[in-house]
C-alpha positions in Angstrom: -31.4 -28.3 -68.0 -32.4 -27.6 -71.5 -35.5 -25.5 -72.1 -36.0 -27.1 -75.5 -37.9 -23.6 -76.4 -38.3 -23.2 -80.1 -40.0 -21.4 -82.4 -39.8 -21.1 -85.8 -41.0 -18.4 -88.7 -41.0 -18.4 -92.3 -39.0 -15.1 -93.9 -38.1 -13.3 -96.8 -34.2 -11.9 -97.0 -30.7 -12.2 -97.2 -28.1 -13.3 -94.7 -24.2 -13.2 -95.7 -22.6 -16.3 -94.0 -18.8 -17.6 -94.6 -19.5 -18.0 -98.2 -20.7 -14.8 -98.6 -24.5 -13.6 -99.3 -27.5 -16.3 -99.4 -31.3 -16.0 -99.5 -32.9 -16.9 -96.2 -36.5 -18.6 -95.8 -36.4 -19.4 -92.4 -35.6 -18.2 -89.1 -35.2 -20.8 -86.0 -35.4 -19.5 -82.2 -34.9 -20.8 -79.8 -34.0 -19.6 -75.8 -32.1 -22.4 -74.4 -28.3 -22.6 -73.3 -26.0 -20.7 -76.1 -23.0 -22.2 -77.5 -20.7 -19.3 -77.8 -22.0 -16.5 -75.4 -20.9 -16.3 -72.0 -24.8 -16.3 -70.7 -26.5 -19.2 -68.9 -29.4 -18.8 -71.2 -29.9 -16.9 -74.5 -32.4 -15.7 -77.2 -30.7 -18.1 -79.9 -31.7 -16.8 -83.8 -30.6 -19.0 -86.7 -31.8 -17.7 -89.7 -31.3 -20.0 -92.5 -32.2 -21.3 -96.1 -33.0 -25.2 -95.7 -32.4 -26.0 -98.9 -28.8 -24.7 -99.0 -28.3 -27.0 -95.8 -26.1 -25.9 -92.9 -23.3 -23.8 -94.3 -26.6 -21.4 -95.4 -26.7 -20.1 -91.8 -26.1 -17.2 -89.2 -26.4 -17.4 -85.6 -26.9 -14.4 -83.0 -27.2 -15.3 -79.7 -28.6 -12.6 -77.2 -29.1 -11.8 -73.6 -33.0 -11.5 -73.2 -32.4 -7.9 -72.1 -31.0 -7.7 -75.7 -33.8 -9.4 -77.0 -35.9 -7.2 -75.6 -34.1 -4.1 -76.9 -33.7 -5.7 -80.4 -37.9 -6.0 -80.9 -38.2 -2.9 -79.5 -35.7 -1.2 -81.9 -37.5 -3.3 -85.0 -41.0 -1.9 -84.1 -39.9 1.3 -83.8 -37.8 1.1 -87.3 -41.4 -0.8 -88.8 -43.4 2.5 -87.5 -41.0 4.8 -89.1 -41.2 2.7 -92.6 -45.0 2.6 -92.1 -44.6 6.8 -91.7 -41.9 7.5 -94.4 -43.3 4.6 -96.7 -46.8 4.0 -96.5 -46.1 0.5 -95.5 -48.9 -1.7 -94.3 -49.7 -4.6 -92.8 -47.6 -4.5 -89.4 -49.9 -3.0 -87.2 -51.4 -7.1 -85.4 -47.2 -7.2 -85.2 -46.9 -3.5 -82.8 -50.0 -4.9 -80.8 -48.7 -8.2 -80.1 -44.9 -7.2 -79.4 -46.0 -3.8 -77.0 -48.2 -6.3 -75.0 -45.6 -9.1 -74.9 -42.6 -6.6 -73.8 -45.5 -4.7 -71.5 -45.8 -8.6 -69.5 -41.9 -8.9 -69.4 -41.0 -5.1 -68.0 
């Protein structure tokens, strides 16, 4: 059965598809059943610019054990920018993600 689970954020980037590098504006996820990993279920991440239409796309799809690992590695890559940087602004993200991966462990 289908989970149907999606999500979907607005983003600022760069993805390099077949046709080389694009400017991405959104990214679709979704866990549900993937179409090229050998997993029953997977964290699905399209990220994608929707006015390039579907050739302006690239697909991960993850175990949720690599899910897990992947947030983890980006908040800790965010706190080290936020050191090194001065960056600002991620701190509700650290909060929300330590609490979230706190409820799954």
């Amino acid at each position: 059965m289908c989970t149907w689970i999606v999500e979907k954020a607005d983003v600022v980037g760069s993805g390099k598809g077949a046709q080389g590098w694009f400017t991405i504006d959104r990214a679709n996820v979704a866990f549900d059943h993937p179409v090229h990993a050998p997993l029953d279920h997977a964290l699905l991440i399209d990220f994608v610019n929707e006015s390039m239409g579907p050739s302006a796309r690239v697909a991960v799809e993850l175990s949720a054990e690599s899910a897990q690992g992947l947030v983890r590695a980006i908040i800790a890559a965010l706190e080290s920018g936020v050191a090194t940087h001065t960056l600002t602004g991620i701190g509700e993200l650290r909060e929300l993600a330590t609490a979230t991966l706190a409820a799954t462990a």
